[in-house]
DRENTI-474974 format. One record per residue: residue number from 1; residue in three letters; x, y, z of N, C-alpha, C in turn. Coordinates in nm, 3 decimals. Example, Ala and Ser with C-alpha at 12.3 -4.5 7.8 and 13.67 -1.06 7.14 Angstrom:
<pts>
1,ALA,1.319,-0.569,0.780,1.230,-0.450,0.780,1.320,-0.330,0.780
2,SER,1.285,-0.225,0.708,1.367,-0.106,0.714,1.290,0.003,0.787
</pts>
This chain:
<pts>
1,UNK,1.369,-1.766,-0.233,1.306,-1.635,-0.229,1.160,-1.651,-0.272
2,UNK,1.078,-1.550,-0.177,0.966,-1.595,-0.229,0.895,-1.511,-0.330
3,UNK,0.863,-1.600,-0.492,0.876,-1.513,-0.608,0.745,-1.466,-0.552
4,UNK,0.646,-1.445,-0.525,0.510,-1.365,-0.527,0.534,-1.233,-0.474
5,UNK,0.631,-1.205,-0.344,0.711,-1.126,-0.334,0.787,-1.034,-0.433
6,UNK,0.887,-1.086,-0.524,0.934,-1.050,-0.608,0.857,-1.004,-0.738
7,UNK,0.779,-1.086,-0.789,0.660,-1.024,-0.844,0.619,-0.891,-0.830
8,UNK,0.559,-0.862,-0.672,0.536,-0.771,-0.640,0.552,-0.664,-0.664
9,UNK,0.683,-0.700,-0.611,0.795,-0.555,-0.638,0.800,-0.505,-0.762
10,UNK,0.824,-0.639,-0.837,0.809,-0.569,-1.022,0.725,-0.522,-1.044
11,UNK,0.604,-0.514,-1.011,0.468,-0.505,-1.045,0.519,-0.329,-0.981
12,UNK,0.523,-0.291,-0.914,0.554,-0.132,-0.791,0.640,-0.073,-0.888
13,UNK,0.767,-0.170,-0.913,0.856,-0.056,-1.007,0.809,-0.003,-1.163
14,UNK,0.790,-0.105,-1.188,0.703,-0.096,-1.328,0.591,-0.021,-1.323
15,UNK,0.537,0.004,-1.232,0.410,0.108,-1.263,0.485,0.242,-1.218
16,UNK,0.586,0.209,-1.132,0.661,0.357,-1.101,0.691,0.426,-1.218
17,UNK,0.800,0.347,-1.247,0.892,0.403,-1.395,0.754,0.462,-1.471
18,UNK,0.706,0.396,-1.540,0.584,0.432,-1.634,0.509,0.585,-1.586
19,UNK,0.490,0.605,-1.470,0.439,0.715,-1.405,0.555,0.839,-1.422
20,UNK,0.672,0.781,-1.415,0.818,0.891,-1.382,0.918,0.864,-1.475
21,UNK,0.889,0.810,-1.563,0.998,0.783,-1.639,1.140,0.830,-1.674
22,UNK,1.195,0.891,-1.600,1.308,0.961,-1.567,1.365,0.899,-1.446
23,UNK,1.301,0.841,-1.333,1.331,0.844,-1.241,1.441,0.758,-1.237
24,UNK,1.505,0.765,-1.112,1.657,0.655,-1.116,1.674,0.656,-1.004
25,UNK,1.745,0.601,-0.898,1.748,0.567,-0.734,1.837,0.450,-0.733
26,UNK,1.875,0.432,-0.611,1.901,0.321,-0.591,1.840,0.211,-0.522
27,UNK,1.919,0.069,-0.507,1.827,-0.050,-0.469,1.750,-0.016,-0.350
28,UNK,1.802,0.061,-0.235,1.782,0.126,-0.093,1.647,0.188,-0.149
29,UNK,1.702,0.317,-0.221,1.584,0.442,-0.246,1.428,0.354,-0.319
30,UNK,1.434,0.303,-0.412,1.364,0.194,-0.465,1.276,0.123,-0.399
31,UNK,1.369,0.070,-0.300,1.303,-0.021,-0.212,1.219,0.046,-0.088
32,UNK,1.233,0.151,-0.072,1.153,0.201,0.010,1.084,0.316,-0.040
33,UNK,1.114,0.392,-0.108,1.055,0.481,-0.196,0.953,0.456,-0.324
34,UNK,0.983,0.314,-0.389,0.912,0.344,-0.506,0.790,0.227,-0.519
35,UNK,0.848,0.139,-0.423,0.709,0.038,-0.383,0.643,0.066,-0.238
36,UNK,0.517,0.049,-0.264,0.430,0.030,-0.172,0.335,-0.061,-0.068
37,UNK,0.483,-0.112,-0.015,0.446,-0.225,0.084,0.301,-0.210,0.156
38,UNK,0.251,-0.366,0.165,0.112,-0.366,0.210,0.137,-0.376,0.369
39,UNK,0.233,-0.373,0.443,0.281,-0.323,0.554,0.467,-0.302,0.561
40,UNK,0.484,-0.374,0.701,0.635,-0.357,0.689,0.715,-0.404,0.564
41,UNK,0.809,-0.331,0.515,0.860,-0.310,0.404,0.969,-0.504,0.430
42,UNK,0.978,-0.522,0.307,0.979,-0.672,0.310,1.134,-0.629,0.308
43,UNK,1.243,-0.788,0.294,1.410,-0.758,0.276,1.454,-0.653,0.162
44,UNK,1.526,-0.581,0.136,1.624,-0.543,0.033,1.648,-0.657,-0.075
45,UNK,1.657,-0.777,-0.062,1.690,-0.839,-0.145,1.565,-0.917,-0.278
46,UNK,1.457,-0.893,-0.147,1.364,-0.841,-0.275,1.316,-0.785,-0.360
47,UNK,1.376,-0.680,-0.343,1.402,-0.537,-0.459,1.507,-0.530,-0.613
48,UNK,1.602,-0.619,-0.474,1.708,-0.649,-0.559,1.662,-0.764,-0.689
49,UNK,1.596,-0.857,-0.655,1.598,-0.996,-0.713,1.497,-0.906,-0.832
50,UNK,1.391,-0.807,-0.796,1.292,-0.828,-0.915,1.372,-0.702,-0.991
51,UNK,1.462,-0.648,-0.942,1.505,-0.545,-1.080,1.628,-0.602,-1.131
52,UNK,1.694,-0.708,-1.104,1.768,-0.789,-1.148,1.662,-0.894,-1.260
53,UNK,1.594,-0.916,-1.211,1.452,-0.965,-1.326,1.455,-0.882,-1.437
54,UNK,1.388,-0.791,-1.376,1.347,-0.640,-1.480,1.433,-0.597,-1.587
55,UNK,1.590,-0.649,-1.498,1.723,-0.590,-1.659,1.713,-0.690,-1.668
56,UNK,1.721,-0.789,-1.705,1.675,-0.915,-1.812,1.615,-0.916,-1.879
57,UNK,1.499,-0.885,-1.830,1.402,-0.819,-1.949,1.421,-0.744,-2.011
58,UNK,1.506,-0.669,-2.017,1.562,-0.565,-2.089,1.453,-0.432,-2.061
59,UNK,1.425,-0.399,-1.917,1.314,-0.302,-1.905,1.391,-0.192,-1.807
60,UNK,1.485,-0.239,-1.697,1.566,-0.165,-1.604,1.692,-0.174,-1.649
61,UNK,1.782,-0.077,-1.650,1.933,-0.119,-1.645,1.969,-0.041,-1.523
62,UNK,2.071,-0.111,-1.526,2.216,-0.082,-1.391,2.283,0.020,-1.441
63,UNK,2.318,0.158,-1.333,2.435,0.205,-1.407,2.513,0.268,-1.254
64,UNK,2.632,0.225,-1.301,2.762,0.258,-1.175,2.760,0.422,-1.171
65,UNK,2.766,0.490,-1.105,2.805,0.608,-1.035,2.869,0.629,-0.900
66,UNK,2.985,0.624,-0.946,3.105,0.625,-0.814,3.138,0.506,-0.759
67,UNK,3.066,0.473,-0.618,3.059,0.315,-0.575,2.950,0.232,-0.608
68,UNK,2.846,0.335,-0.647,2.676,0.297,-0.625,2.618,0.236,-0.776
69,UNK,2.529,0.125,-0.717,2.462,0.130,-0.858,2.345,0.153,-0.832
70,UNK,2.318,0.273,-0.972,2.178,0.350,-0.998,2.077,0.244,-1.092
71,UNK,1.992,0.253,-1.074,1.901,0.178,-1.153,1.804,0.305,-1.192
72,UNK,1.713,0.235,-1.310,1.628,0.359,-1.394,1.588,0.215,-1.509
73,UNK,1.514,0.308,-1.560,1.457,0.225,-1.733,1.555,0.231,-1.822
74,UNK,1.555,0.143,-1.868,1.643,0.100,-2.000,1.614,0.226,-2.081
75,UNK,1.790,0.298,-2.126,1.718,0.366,-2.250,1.765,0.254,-2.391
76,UNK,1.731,0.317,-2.509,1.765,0.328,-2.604,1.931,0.289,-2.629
77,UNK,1.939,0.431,-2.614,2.076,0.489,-2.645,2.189,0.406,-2.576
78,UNK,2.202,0.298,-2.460,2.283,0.263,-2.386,2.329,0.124,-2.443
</pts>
């Protein structure tokens, strides 16, 4: 995968969250909604790889709702 790519993306969500800090979506909504591709929108799995980064860092977490997993900022409380 190509990390400069992935980078990227972190770089898009991370200024998202910070702007919306509430916000939550999924990998889909995220990936097309919350970064701003410098043209055609790159794989899904690049979205995936840098917020799979991001909860490592302990900055995004995962959370299941129904079948789906929601992503958002890490709270606190979880």
């Amino acid at each position: 995968m190509n990390e400069d790519l992935v980078r990227f993306a972190s770089n898009e969500i991370t200024n998202y969250v910070h702007a919306r800090p509430a916000s939550a979506d999924t990998v889909e909504g995220i990936h097309l909604g919350w970064i701003q591709w410098p043209g055609t929108p790159e794989q899904v799995a690049v979205t995936l790889a840098a917020l799979e980064q991001l909860e490592m860092d302990g900055f995004m977490q995962r959370v299941v709702a129904g079948n789906r997993d929601i992503w958002r900022r890490r709270r606190e409380d979880s």
